[in-house]
Backbone as CSV, one residue per row, in Angstrom:
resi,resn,N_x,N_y,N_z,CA_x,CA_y,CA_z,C_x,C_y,C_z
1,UNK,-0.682,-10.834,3.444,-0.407,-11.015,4.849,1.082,-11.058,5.137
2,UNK,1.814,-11.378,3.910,3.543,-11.592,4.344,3.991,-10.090,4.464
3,UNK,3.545,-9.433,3.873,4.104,-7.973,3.567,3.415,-7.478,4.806
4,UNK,2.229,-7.614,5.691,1.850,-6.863,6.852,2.200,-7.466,7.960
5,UNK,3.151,-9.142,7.879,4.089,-9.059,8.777,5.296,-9.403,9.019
6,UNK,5.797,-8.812,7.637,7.353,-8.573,7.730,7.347,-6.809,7.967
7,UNK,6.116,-6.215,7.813,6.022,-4.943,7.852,7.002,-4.207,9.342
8,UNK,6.531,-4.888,10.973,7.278,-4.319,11.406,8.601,-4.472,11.972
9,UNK,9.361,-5.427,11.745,10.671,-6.071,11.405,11.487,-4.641,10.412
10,UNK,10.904,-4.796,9.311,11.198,-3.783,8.229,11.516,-2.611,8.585
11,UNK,10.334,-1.863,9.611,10.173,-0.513,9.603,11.564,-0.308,10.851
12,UNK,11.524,-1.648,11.619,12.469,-1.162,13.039,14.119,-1.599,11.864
13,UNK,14.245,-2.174,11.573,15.421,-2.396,11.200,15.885,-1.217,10.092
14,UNK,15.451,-0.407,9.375,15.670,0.614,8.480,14.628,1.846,8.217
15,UNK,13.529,2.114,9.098,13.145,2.856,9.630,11.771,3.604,8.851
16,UNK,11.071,4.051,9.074,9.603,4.133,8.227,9.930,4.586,7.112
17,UNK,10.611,5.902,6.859,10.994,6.455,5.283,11.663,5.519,4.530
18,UNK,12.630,4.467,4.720,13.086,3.600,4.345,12.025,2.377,3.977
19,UNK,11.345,2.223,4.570,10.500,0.832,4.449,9.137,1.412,3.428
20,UNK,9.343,2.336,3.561,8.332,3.081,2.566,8.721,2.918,0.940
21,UNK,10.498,3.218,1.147,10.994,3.580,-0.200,11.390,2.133,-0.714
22,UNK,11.086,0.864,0.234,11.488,-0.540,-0.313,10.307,-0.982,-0.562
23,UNK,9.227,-0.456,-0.157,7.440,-1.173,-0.613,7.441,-0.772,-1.490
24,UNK,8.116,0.013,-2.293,7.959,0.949,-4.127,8.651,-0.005,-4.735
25,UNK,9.518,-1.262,-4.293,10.320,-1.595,-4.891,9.336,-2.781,-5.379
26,UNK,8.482,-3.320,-4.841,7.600,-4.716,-5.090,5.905,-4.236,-6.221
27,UNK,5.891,-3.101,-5.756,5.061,-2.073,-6.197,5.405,-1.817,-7.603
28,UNK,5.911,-1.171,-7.540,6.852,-0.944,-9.067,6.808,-1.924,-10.169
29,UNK,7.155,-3.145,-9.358,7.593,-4.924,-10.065,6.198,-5.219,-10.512
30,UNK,5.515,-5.701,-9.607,4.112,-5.613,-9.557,3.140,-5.044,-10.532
31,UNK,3.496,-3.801,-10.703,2.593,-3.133,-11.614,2.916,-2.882,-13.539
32,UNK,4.402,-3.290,-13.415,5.125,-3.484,-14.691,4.445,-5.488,-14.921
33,UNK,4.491,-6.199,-14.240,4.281,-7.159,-14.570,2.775,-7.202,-15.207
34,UNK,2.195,-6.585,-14.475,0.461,-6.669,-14.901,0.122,-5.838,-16.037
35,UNK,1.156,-4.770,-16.322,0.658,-3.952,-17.349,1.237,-4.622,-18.622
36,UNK,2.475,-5.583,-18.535,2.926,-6.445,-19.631,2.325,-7.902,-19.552
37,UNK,1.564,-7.869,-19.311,1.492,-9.599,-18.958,1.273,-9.992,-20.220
38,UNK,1.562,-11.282,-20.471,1.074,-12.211,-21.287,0.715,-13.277,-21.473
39,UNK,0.416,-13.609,-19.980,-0.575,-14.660,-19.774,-0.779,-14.267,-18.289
40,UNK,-1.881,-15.434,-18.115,-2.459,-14.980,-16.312,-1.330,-15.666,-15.313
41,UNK,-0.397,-15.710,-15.715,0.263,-16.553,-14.572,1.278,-14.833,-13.968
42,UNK,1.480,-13.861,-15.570,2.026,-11.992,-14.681,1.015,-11.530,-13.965
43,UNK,0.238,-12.057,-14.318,-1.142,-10.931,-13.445,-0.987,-11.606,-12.393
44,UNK,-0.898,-13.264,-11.950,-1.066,-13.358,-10.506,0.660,-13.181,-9.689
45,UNK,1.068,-13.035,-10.724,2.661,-12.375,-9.931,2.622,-11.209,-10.069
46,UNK,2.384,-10.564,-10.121,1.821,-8.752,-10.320,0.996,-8.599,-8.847
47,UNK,-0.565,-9.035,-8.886,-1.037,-9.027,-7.896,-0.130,-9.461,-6.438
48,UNK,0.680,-11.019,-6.565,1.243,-11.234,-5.321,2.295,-9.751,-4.459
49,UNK,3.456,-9.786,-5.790,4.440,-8.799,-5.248,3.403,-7.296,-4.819
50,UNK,2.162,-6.763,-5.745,1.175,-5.573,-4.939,0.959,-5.910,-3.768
51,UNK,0.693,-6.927,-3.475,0.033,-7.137,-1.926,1.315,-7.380,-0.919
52,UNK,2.092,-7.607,-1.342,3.211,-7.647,-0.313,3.633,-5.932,-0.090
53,UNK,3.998,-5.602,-1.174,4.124,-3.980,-0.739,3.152,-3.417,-0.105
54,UNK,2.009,-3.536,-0.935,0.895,-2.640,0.024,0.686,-3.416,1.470
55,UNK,1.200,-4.318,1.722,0.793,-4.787,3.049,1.621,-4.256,3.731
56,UNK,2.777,-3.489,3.205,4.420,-3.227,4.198,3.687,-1.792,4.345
57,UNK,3.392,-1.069,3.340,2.744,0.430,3.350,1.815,0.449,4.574
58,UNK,0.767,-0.416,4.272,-0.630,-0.498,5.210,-0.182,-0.094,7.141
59,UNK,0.855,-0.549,7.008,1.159,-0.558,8.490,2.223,0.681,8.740
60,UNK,3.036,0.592,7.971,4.181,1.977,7.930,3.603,3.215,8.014
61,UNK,2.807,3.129,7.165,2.062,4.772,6.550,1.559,5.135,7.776
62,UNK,0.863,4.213,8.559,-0.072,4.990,9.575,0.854,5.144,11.114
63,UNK,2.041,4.029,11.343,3.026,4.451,12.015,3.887,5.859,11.869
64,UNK,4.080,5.934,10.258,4.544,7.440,10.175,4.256,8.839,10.649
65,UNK,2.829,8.571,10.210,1.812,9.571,10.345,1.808,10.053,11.800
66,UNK,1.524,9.053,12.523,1.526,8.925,13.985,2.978,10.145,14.352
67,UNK,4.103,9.352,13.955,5.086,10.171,14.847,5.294,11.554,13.702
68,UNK,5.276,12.153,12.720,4.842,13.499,12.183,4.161,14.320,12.424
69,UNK,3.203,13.556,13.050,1.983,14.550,13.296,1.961,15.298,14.557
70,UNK,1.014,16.639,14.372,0.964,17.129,16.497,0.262,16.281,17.298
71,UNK,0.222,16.316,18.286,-0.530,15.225,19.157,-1.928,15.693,19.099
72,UNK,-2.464,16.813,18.683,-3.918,17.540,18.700,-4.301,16.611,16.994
73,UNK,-3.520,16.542,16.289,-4.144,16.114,14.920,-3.742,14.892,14.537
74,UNK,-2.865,13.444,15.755,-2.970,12.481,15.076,-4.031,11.562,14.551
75,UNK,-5.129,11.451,15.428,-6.292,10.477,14.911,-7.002,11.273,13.785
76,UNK,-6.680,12.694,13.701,-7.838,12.843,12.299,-7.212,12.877,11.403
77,UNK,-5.671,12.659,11.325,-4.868,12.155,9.822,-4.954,10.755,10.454
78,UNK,-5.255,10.171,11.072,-5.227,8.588,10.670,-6.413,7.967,10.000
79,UNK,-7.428,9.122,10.430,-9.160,8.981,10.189,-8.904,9.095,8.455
80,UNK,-8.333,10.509,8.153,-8.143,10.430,6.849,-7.520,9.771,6.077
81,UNK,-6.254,9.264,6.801,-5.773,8.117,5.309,-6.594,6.554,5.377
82,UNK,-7.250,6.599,6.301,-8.066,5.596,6.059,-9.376,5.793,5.031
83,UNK,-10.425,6.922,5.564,-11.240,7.667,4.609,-10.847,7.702,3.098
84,UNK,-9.641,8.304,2.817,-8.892,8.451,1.900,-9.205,7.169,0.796
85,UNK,-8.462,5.847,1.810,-8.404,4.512,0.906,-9.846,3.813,0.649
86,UNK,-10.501,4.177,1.578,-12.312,3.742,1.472,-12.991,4.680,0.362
87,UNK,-12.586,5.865,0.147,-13.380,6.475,-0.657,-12.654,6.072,-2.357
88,UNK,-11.212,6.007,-2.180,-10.795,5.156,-3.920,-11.332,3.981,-3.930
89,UNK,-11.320,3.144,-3.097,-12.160,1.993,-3.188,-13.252,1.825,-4.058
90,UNK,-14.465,2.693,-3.256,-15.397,3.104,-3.849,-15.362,3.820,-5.598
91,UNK,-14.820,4.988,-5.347,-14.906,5.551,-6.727,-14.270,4.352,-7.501
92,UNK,-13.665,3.174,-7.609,-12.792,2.234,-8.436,-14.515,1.469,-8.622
93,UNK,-15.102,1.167,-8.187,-16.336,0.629,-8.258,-17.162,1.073,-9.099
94,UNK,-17.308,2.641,-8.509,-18.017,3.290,-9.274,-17.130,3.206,-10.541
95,UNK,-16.784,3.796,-10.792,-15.852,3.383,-12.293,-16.116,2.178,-13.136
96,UNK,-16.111,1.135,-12.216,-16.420,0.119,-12.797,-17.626,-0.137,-13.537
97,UNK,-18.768,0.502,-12.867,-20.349,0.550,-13.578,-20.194,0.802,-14.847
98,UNK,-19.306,1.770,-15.494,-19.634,2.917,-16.317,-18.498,2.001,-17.556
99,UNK,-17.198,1.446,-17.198,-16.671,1.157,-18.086,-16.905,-0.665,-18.528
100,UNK,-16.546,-0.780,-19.647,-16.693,-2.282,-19.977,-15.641,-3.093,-20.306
């Protein structure tokens, strides 16, 4: 929730491509911590700093989209990067059945 609302503070003060390229920065941290961890205390600092980035993304991405896009095709790229994140969702699930 901190990362979806420092999200638009972020985006107005240094601008969507920018706030994009600083959510990689917690992202990044995040995902090095969890892939080294060595005890559960990296994984829940791994997870925290992910959710702060992806919470800055969650809101940027679809502001971006918005002003890139033609006005005939913004809601069905917004339809899709939402679709998009519902359907990895899923397949991460599915995945899950199959591995142990």
């Amino acid at each position: 929730m901190v990362g979806a609302i420092a999200s638009g503070q972020i985006a107005e003060c240094i601008g969507r491509e920018g706030s994009l390229m600083i959510a990689a920065i917690p992202n990044i941290i995040g995902w090095l911590a969890i892939s080294f961890a060595k005890d559960s205390s990296f994984l829940y600092m791994g997870r925290l700093l992910e959710g702060f980035g992806v919470g800055i993304i969650s809101y940027v991405v679809l502001v971006y989209i918005a002003e890139i896009a033609p006005q005939n095709l913004r809601g069905g790229l917004g339809s899709v990067n939402q679709l998009s994140i519902t359907i990895g969702i899923m397949l991460a699930y599915l995945l899950g059945l199959f591995v142990n």
